[in-house]
C-alpha positions as a printed Julia matrix, in Angstrom:
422×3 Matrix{Float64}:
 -97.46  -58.0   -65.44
 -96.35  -58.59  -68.96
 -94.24  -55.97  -70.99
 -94.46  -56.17  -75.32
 -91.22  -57.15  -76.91
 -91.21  -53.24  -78.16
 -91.06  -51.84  -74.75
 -88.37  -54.42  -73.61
 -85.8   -53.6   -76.61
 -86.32  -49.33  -76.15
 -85.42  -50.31  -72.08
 -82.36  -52.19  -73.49
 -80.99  -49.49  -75.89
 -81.15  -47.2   -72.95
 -79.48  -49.24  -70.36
 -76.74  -49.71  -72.94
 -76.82  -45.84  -74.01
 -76.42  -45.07  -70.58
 -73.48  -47.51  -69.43
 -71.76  -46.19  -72.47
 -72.35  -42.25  -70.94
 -70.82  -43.22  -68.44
 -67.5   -44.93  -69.29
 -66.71  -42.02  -71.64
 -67.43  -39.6   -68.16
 -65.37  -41.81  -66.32
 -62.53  -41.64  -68.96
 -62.81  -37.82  -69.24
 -62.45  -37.68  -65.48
 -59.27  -39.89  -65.42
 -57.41  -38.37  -68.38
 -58.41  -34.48  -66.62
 -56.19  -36.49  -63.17
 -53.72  -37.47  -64.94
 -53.03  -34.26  -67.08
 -53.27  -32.24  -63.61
 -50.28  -34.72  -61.96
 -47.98  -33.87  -64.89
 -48.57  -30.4   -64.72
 -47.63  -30.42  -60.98
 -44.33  -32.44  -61.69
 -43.43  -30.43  -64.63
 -43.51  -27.49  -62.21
 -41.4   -29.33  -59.47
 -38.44  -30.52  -62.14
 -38.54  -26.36  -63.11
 -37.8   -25.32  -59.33
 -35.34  -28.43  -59.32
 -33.38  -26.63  -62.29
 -33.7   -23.08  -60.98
 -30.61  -21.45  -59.85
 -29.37  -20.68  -56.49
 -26.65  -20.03  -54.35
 -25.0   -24.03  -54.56
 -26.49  -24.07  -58.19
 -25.06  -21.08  -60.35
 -26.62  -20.95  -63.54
 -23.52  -19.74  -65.25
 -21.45  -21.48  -66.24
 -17.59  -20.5   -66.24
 -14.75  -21.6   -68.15
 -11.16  -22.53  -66.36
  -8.05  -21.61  -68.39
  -4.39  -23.25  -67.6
  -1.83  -21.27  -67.27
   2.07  -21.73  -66.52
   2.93  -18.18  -65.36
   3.86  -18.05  -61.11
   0.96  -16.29  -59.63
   2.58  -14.15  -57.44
   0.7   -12.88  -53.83
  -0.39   -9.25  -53.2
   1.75   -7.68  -50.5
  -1.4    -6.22  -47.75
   1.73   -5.67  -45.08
   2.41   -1.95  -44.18
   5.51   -0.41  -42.71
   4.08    0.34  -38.86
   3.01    3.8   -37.48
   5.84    5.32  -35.67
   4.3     7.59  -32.68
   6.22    9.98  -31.21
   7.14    8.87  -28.0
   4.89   10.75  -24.65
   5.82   11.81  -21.55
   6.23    8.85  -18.63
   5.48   11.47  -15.67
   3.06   13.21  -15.46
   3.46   14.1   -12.33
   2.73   17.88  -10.91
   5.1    17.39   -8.44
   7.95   16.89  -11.15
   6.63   19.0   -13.68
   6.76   21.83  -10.93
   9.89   20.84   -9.79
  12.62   23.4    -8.77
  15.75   21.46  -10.38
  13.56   20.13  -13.26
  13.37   21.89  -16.99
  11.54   20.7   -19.49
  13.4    21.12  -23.09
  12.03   21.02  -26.45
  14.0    19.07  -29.47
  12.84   19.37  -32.81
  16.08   17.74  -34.06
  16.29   13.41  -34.51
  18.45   11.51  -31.62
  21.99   11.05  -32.54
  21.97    7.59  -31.02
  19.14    6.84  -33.25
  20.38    6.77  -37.3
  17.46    4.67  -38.38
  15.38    7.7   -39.92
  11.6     6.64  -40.6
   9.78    7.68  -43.69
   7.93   11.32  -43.34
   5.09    9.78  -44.48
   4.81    6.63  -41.81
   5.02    9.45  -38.82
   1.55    9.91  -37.02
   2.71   13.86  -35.31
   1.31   16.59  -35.33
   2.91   20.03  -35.58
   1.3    21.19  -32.53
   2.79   18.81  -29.96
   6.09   19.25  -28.39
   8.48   16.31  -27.74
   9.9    16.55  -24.2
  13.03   15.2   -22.9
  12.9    13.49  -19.64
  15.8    13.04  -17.68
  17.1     9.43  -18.46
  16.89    6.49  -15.39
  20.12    6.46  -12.84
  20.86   10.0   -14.05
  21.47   12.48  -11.3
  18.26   14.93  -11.98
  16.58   11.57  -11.62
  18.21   10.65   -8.68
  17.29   14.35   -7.1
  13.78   14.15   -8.41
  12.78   10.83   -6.73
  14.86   11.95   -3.36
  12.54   15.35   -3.82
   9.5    12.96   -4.15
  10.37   10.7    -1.13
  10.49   13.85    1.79
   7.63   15.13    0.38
   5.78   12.35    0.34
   7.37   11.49    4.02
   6.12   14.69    4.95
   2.37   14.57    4.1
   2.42   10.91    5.44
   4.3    11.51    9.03
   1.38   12.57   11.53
   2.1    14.85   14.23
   2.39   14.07   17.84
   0.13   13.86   20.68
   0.26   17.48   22.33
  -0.82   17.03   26.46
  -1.54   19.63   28.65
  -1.04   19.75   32.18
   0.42   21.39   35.41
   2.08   20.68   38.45
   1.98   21.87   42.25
   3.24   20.59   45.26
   1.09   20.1    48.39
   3.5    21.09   51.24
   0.6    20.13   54.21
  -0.07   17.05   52.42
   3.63   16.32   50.75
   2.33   15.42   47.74
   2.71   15.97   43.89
  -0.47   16.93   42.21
  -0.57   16.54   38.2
  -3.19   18.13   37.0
  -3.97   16.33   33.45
  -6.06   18.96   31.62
  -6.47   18.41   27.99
  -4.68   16.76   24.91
  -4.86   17.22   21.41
  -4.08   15.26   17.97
  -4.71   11.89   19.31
  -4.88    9.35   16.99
  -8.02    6.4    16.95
  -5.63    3.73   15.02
  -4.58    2.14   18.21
  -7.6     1.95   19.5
 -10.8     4.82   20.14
 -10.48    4.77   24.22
  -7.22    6.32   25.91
  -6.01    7.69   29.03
  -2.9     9.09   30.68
  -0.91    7.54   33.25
   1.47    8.47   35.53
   4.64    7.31   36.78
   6.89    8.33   39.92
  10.03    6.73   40.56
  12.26    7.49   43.32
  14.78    5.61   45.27
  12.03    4.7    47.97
   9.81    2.99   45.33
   7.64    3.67   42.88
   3.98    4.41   42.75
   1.12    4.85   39.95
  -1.55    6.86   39.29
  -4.07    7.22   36.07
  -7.02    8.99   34.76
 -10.76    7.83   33.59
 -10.86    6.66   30.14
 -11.99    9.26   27.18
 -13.22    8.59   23.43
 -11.03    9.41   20.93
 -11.5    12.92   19.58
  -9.95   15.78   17.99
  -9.58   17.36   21.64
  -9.77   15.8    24.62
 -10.58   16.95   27.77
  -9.59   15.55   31.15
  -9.29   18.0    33.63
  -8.41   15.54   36.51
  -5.63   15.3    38.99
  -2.62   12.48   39.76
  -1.77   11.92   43.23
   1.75   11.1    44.01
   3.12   11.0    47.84
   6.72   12.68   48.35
   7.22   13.16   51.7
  11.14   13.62   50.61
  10.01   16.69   48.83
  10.93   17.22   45.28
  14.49   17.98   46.01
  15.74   14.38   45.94
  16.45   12.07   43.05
  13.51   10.96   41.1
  11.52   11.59   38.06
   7.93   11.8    36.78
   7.06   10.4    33.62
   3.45   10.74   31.75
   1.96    8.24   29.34
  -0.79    8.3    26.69
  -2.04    4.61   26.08
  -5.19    3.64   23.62
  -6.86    0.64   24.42
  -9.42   -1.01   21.75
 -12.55   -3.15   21.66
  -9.72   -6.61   22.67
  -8.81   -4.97   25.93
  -4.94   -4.04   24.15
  -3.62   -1.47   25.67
  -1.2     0.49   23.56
   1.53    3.17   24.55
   1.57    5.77   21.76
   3.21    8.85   23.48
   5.63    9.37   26.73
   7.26   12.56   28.48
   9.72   12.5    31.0
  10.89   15.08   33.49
  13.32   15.49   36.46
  11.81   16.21   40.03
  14.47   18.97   40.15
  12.48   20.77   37.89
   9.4    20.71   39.83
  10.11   24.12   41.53
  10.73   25.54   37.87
   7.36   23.96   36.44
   5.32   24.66   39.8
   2.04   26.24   39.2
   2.5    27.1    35.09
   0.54   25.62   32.2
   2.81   23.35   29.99
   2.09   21.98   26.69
   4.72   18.98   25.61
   4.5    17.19   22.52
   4.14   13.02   23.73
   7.08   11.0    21.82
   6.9     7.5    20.7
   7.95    5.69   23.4
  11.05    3.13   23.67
  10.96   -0.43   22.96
  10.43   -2.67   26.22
  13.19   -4.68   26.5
  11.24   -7.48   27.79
  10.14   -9.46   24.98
   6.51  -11.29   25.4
   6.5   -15.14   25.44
   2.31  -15.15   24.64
  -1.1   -13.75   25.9
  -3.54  -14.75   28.01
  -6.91  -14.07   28.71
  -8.5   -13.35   31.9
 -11.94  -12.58   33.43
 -12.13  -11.28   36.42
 -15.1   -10.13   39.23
 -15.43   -9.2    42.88
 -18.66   -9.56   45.02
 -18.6    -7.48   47.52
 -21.57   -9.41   49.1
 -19.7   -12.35   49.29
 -16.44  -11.04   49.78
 -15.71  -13.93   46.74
 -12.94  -12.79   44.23
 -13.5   -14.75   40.89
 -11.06  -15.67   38.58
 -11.84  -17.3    34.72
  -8.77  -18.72   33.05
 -10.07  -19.15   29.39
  -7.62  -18.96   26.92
  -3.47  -18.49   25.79
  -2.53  -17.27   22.44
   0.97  -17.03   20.54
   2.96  -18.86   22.96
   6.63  -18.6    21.76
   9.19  -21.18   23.77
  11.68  -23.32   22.54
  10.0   -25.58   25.87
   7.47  -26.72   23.47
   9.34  -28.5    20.69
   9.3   -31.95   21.91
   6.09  -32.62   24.47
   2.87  -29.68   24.73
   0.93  -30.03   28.18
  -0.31  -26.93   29.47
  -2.04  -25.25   32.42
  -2.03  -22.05   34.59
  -1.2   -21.77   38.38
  -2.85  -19.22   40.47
  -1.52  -17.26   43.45
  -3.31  -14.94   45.68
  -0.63  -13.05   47.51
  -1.03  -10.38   50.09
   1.48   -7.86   50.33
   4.57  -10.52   49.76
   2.28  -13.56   51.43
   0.87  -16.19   49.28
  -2.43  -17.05   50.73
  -3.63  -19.51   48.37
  -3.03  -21.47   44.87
  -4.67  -23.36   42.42
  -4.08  -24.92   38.79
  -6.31  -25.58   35.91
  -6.55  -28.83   34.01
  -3.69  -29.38   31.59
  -4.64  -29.32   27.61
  -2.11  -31.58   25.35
  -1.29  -30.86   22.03
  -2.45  -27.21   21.21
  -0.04  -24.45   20.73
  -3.47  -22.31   21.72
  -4.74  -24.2    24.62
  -8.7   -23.63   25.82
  -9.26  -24.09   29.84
 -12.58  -21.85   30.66
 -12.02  -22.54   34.09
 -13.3   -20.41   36.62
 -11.66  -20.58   40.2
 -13.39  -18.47   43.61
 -11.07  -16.68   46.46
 -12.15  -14.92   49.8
 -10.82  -11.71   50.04
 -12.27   -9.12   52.08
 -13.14   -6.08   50.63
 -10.71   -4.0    52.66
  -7.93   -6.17   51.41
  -8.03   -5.81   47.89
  -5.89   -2.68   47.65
  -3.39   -4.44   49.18
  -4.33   -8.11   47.09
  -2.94   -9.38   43.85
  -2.97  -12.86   41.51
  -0.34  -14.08   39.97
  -0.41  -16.42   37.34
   1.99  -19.16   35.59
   1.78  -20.83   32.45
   3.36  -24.3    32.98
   4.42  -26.99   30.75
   4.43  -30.58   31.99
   7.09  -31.95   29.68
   7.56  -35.49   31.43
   6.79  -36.84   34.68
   8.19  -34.58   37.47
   9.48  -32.61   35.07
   7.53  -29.21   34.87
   8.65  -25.99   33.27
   7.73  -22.21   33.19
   6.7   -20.64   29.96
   5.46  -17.51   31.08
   3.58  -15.36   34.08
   1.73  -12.33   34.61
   0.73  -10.08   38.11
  -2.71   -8.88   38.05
  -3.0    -6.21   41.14
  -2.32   -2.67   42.7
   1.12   -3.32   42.56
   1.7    -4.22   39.23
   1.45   -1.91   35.98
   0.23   -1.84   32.45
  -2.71   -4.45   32.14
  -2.95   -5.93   35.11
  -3.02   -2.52   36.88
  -5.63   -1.37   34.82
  -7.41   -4.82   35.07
  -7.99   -4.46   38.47
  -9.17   -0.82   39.23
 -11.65   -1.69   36.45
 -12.83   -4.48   38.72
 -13.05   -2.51   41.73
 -15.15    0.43   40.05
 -17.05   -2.25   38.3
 -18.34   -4.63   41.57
 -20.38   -7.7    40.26
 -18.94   -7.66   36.72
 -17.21  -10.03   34.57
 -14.37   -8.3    32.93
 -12.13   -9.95   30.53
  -9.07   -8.62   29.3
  -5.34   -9.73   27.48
  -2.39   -9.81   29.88
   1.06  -10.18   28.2
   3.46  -12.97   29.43
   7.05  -12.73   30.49
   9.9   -15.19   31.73
C-alpha cells in the first residue's frame, strides 16, 4: 500500500503535536508533586517551631543583681497540747483515796510560758492532776489495784461432800463420797477422790470411779477402810481430789485431813470441807516413764511394754549414757521373776518398745506387783541406779491407779506415765 507525501507530513505534525502534549502534561504533573512536598514540609518546620512545655515561646530576660537574697522562714513555733490523763482507769477514777483536782493556774516548776496564741485548748476541758510516780497516793493506788486484781484472779476451792459411819459387825470405816463442787478442768477434765488411812498397823487405800469435769459432780459411792482397832486409836483419814488428763498425769489439786478421834463426832452427819492445795512431796522426781500394761485372763499372761523415759535428771549421766529398765514381779515381798530390756547409748530420752510376758494367776494379782529400775551401765561392771517405780496394789498414786485400771479393763493395752524416784 502506498500513502501520498500529503498524508505522510499531516501523520508527522500529529505525532509531533502529540509528543509535545504530552511532555507539557508530564511537566504539569511533576511541578503539582513537587509544590505538594513543600507544602507538607513547610507544615512540619511550623509544628517544629510551635511552643510547648521544653520550648516556651517567651522569652525572659535575667537581671544581675548584688543584693543577698535572703530565704523565707516556713518554720512555725509547735502546737503545745495540753497534756491528758495517763489512767483512765475506772478502778482509779472510782477510787476511795483518789480526788481528782482541777488547776486553771500554770506549774510553778514550769516558767517557760507559751504564746496564747500557739495553745490548741479548749475552754471546755479540764486539766487534771494525777498523782506524780513514787508518790504515796500512787503507791496506795497500785497496792489497791494489785488485791483487787488478786481477788478476781484467785479461784475458789474444791468444796467435797461426804459422810462417815462406822460398821461395828464389820469393823470398818465407810466414807461415803457424795458430791463435789467448783472443780476446775485445767489439770485435766477426768478426776476422782481417793482415800487414805494411816494407822500404826499400816496403811491401806481406797478410790472412787472416775467423773468428767463439771460444775457439780456427783459420786455417791462408798470407801472401804478395815479398823478392827476401832477408831479410838491413833490414826488419821485423809481425802484427795486428783485430775488426770488425756497423758495419763495424774494431778493432786485438793486434800483434807482429819483425826480418827473425831470419827465419833463426824459419825453419821453430812460435811462439806473446802479441799486445800496440797503440800509439796518432798521426794523430788529423777524422770518419767512410760508403761503399757494388760492381763489375759485366758492365759493367765501379764504383759508388760517398756516404751519410753523422758526428762531424766542425774548427775550419773555426765560422762557415759547406756540405759535400760529391769523388771521385777514380786509377790507379797517374793521376787518371782526379772528381766531387762536392751540398753540404748547416747539419748538423754531413750526408746526401748519392748514388750516382756509373766504368768500370774488371776487370783494372784491382788496380791502381785512390778517393779521397775532404770539403770545406767557407765563402764564394764560398773552399773548404776537412776531411778524406779512400783506398779501394784500396794503402791499409790500412778501405779495404784495403773493397775485397778488393768484389772477392770481385762485384754487391754493401757499406757500410762509413772514418775521415778531414787
Amino acid at each position: 500500500m502506498i500513502f501520498s507525501a500529503p498524508v505522510i507530513a499531516l501523520g508527522a505534525t500529529l505525532g509531533t503535536a502529540l509528543g509535545i502534549l504530552a511532555i507539557c502534561g508530564l511537566s504539569l504533573l511533576c511541578k503539582s508533586c513537587k509544590k505538594g512536598i513543600s507544602e507538607k514540609d513547610q507544615e512540619s518546620d511550623l509544628e517544629k517551631t510551635q511552643p510547648s512545655v521544653f520550648h516556651s515561646a517567651q522569652q525572659f530576660s535575667v537581671k544581675k543583681s548584688t543584693e543577698p537574697i535572703q530565704p523565707r522562714t516556713l518554720l512555725k513555733f509547735p502546737r503545745i497540747y495540753t497534756p491528758k490523763p495517763l489512767v483512765t482507769s475506772p478502778e482509779l477514777i472510782n477510787s476511795t483515796g483518789y480526788t481528782l483536782e482541777t488547776t486553771d493556774e500554770p506549774s510553778v516548776e514550769n516558767t517557760a510560758v507559751p504564746d496564747d496564741s500557739c495553745l490548741a485548748t479548749d475552754d471546755s476541758d479540764e486539766v487534771f492532776i494525777f498523782p506524780r510516780q513514787g508518790s504515796k497516793e500512787a503507791l496506795a493506788i497500785s497496792e489497791e489495784l494489785k488485791r483487787k486484781t488478786a481477788a478476781s484472779n484467785t479461784a475458789p476451792n474444791p468444796k467435797l461432800h461426804f459422810c462417815l459411819r462406822y460398821n461395828i459387825q464389820t469393823l470398818e470405816l465407810h466414807v461415803t463420797v457424795i458430791e463435789a463442787e467448783n472443780v476446775s478442768a485445767t489439770q485435766g477434765h477426768d478426776c476422782y477422790i481417793t482415800g487414805h488411812l494411816t494407822t500404826k498397823s499400816g496403811r491401806s487405800e481406797a478410790l472412787t470411779s472416775i467423773r468428767r469435769v463439771t460444775p457439780h459432780l456427783l459420786w455417791e459411792e462408798t470407801l472401804v477402810f478395815p479398823l478392827p482397832e476401832g477408831y479410838g486409836i491413833e490414826g488419821e483419814i485423809a481425802l484427795s481430789l486428783f485430775n488426770c488428763d488425756k497423758f495419763s498425769r495424774h494431778t493432786n489439786t485438793g486434800v483434807m485431813r482429819f483425826k480418827l478421834a473425831d470419827v465419833g463426832m463426824l459419825s453419821d452427819a453430812d460435811c462439806w470441807v473446802d479441799l486445800q492445795p496440797p503440800k509439796q512431796d518432798p521426794a523430788i522426781s529423777v524422770g518419767e516413764i512410760l508403761l503399757s500394761i494388760s492381763y489375759l485372763p485366758a492365759a493367765n499372761r501379764l504383759g508388760v511394754v517398756v516404751m519410753k523415759a523422758r526428762s531424766l535428771q542425774s548427775d550419773k549421766l555426765k560422762d557415759v549414757i547406756d540405759l535400760s529398765v529391769k523388771l521385777a514381779l514380786k509377790h507379797q515381798s517374793t521376787k518371782l521373776k526379772k528381766k531387762q530390756t536392751k540398753r540404748v547409748k547416747h539419748k538423754m530420752n531413750p526408746v526401748w518398745n519392748e514388750m516382756m510376758m509373766f504368768e500370774v494367776p488371776h487370783e494372784l494379782l491382788s496380791q502381785s506387783s512390778l517393779d521397775l529400775e532404770v539403770l545406767n551401765q557407765a563402764c564394764v561392771g560398773d552399773v548404776q541406779s537412776l531411778g524406779r517405780c512400783a506398779i501394784g496394789m500396794q503402791s499409790t498414786g500412778t501405779g495404784l491407779q495403773h493397775w485397778q485400771q488393768m484389772l477392770n479393763n481385762p485384754r487391754k493395752q493401757l499406757a500410762m506415765w509413772h514418775p521415778l524416784y531414787e
